[in-house]
C-alpha positions in Angstrom: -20.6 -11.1 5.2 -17.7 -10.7 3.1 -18.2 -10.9 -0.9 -16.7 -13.2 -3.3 -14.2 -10.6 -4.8 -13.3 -9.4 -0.7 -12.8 -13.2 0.3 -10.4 -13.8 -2.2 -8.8 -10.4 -2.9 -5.2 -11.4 -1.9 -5.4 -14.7 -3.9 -6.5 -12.7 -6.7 -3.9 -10.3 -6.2 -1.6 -13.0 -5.9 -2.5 -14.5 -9.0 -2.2 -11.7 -11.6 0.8 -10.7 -10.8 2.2 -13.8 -11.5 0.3 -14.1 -14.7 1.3 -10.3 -15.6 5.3 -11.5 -14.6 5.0 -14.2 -17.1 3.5 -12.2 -19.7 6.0 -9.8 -19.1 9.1 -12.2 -18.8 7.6 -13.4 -22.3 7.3 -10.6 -24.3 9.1 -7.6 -21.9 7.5 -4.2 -23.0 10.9 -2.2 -22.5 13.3 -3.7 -24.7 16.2 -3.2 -22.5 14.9 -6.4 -20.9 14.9 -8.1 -24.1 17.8 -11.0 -24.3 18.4 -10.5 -20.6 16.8 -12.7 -18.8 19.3 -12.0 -15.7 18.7 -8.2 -15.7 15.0 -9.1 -16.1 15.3 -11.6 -12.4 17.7 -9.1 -10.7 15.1 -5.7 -11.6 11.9 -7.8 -10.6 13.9 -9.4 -7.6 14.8 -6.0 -6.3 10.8 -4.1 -7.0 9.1 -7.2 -5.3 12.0 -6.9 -2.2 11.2 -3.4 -1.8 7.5 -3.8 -2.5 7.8 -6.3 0.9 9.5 -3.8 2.8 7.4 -1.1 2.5 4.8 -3.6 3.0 5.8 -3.8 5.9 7.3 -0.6 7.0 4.1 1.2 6.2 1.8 -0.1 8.9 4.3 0.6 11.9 4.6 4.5 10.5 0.9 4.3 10.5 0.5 3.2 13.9 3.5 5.8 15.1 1.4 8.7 13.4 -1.9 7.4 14.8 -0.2 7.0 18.2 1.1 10.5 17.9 -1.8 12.3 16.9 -4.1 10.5 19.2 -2.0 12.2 21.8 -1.7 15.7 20.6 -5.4 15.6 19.8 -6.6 14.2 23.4 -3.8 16.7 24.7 -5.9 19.9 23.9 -7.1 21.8 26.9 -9.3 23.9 24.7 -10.9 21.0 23.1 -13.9 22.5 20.9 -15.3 21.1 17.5 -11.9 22.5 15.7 -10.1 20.3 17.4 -11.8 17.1 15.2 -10.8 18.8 12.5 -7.1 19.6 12.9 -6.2 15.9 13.2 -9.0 14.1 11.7 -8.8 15.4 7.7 -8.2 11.7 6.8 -10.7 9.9 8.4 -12.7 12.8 6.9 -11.6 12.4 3.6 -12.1 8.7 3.7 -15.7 9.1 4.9 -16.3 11.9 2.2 -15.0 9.7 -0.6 -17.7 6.8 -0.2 
């Protein structure tokens, strides 16, 4: 069963950042974006564009590098308990950090 916060992360998500872009289109923090209102769209148009792309772009390298070392690992012909941990560090890592 998912919890509240899990349920609702992306809407969450969703939500303060356009509350943090309006705080910041109100009062900007750098004031090169101060009086520019165009500058201000153009810089936030181009971070959230590229924000989406790697969005995007980062699950297909992930896939390509699982794909590829699911391969090499399953490849070995002297498979022995190193083998886990040539290509497994991550998944390591990941279960060592909970």
């Amino acid at each position: 069963m998912l919890t509240a916060i899990e349920k609702y992360r992306l809407p969450i998500s969703a939500g303060l950042l356009v509350l943090f872009l309006a705080w910041e289109t109100a009062n900007p923090f750098f004031a090169y974006f101060r009086g520019r209102p165009a500058e201000r769209r153009r810089h936030g148009f181009r971070n959230l564009i590229f924000g989406a792309f790697n969005a995007l772009l980062i699950p297909f390298g992930f896939v390509a590098a699982w794909t590829w070392a699911a391969r090499t690992h399953h490849s070995d012909p002297q498979m022995d308990v190193t083998t886990a941990t040539r290509l497994h560090v991550g998944e390591i890592a990941h279960c060592g950090s909970r």
